[in-house]
C-alpha positions as CSV (number, residue, x, y, z in Angstrom):
1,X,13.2,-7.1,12.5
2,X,13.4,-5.9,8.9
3,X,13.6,-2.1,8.0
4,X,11.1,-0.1,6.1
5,X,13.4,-0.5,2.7
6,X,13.8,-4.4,3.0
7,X,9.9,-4.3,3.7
8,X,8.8,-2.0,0.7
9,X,11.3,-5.0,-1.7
10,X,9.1,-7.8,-0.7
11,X,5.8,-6.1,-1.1
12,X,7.2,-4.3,-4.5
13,X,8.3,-7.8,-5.5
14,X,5.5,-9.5,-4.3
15,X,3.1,-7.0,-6.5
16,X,5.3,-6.9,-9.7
17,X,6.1,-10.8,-10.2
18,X,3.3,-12.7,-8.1
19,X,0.6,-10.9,-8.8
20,X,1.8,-9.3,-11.8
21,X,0.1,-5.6,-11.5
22,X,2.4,-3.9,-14.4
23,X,2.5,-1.0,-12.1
24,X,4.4,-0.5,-8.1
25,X,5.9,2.3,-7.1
26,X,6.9,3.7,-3.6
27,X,6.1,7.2,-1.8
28,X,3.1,8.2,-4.3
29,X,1.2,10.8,-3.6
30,X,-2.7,10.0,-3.5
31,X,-5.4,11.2,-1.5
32,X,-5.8,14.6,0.8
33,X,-2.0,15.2,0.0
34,X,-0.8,11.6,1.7
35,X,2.2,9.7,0.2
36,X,1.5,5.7,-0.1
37,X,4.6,3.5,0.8
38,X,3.7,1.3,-1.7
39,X,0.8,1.7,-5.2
40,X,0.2,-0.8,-7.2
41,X,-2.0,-1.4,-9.8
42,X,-3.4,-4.2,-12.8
43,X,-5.5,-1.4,-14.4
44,X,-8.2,-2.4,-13.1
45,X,-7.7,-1.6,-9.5
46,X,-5.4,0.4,-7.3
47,X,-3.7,-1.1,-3.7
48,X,-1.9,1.2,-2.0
49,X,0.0,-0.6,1.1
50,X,0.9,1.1,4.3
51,X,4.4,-0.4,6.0
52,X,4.6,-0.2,9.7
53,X,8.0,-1.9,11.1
54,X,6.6,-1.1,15.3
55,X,3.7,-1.9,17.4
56,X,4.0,2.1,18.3
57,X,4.1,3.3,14.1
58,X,1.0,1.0,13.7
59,X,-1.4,2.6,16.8
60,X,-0.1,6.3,15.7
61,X,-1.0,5.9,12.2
62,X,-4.6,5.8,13.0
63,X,-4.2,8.5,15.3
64,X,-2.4,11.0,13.1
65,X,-3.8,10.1,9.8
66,X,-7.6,11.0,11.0
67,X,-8.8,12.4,8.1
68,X,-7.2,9.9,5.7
69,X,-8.8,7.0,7.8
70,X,-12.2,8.6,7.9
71,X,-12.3,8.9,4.5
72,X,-11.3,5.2,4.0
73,X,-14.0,3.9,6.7
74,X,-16.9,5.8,4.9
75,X,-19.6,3.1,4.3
76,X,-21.4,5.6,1.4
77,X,-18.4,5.8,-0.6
78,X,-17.7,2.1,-0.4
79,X,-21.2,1.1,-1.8
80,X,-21.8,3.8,-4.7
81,X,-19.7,4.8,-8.0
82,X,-20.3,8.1,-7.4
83,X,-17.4,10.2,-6.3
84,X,-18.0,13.2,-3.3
85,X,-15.2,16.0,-4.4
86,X,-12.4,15.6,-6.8
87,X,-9.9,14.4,-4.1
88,X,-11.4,11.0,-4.3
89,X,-10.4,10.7,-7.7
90,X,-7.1,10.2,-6.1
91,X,-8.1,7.4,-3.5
92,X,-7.0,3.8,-4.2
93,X,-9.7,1.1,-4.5
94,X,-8.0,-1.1,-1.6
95,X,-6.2,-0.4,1.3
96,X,-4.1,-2.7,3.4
97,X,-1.7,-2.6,5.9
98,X,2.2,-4.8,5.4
99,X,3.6,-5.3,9.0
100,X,6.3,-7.8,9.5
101,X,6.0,-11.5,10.7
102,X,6.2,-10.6,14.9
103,X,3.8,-8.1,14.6
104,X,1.0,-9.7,12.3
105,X,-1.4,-10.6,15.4
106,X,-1.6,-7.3,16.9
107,X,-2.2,-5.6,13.5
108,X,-5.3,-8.1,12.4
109,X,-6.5,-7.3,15.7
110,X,-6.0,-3.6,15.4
111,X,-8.2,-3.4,11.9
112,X,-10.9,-5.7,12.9
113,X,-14.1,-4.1,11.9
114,X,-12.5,-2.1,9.0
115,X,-12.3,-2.9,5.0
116,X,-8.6,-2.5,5.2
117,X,-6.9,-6.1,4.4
118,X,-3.0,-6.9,6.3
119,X,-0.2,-8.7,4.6
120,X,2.8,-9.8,6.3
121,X,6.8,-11.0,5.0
122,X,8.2,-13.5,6.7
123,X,11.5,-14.1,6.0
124,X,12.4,-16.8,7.8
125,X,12.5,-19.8,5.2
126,X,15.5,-18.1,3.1
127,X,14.5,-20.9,0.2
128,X,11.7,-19.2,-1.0
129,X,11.6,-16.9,-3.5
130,X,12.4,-13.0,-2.6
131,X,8.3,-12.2,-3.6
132,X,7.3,-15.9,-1.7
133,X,7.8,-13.8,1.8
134,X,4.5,-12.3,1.5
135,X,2.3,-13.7,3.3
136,X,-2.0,-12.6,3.0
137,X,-3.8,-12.6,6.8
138,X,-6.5,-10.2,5.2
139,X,-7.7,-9.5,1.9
140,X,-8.9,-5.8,1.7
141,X,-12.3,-5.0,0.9
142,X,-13.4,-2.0,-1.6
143,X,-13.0,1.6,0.1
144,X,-13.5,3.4,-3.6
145,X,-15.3,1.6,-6.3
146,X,-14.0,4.4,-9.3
147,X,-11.1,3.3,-10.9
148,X,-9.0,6.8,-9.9
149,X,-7.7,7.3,-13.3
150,X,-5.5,10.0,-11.9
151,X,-3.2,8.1,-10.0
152,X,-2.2,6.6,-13.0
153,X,-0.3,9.3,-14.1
154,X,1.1,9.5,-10.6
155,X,2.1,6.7,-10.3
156,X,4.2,6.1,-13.4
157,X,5.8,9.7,-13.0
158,X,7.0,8.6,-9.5
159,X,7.9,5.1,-11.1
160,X,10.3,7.3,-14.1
161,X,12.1,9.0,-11.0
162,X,12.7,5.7,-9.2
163,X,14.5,4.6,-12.1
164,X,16.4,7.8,-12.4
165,X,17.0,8.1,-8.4
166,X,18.4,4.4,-8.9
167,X,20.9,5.3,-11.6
168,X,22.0,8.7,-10.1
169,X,22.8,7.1,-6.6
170,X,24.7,4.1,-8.7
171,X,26.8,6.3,-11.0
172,X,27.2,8.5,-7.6
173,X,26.2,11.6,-9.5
């Protein structure tokens, strides 16, 4: 089974060189106070990607993310360009879930009747490319149809610390 870090690789890959969105970060902050694994965006649209490695993570993320969810599943929102509060200028335009390969099945059955959209990374052809893992079972429909201008700036400050994160842990300072 793949680990959290090997799964947020493949879908960071998969965004930057595949589908070629100039901008993916990890552990953004958006909406309600909520970090997203993965953001990533073309400028036009924002996709932030929730990774769940277990059957168990999967289930408990709807359960303890309650407020986020009902947010997400609000039908209003979804069909109008007008924004409620100021939080939502914060919400991505798509949500999906990234699960690996085994658990794929139960996860398309577990957002059946929701906008959300589920990719998968199977690694098991090692010939493919790194970003060739990922795998779409569901495109996500629109949960926010504003552009949230705001998480642009979030999300390149979080990318700028990446980079520094990166070079502090590989000079070992």
């Amino acid at each position: 089974m793949l680990t959290t870090e090997e799964m947020k690789y493949y879908i960071l890959s998969y965004y930057r060189f595949q589908r070629q969105y100039p901008m993916t970060a990890t552990e953004v902050g958006i909406w309600g106070g909520y970090i997203a694994d993965v953001l990533a965006s073309d400028y036009k649209e924002f996709i932030e990607v929730e990774i769940k490695i277990s059957e168990n993570d999967l289930i408990n993320d709807f359960q303890h993310k309650e407020e986020k969810h009902t947010a997400y599943l609000d039908t209003t929102l979804h069909k109008t360009a007008t924004l409620p509060t100021e939080l939502y200028a914060m919400m991505p335009n798509k949500f999906l879930y990234a699960v690996p390969v085994e658990l794929y099945k139960t996860a398309l059955e577990l957002i059946k009747g929701t906008p959300y959209g589920l990719i998968y990374v199977d690694t098991n052809n090692m010939k493919l490319s790194a970003n060739s893992f990922v795998k779409v079972a569901k495109h996500s429909n629109t949960i926010n149809r504003v552009y949230p201008k705001k998480l642009e700036h979030a999300c390149i400050a979080r990318m700028s610390s990446e980079i520094i994160n990166l070079y502090e842990t590989l000079l070992d300072i």
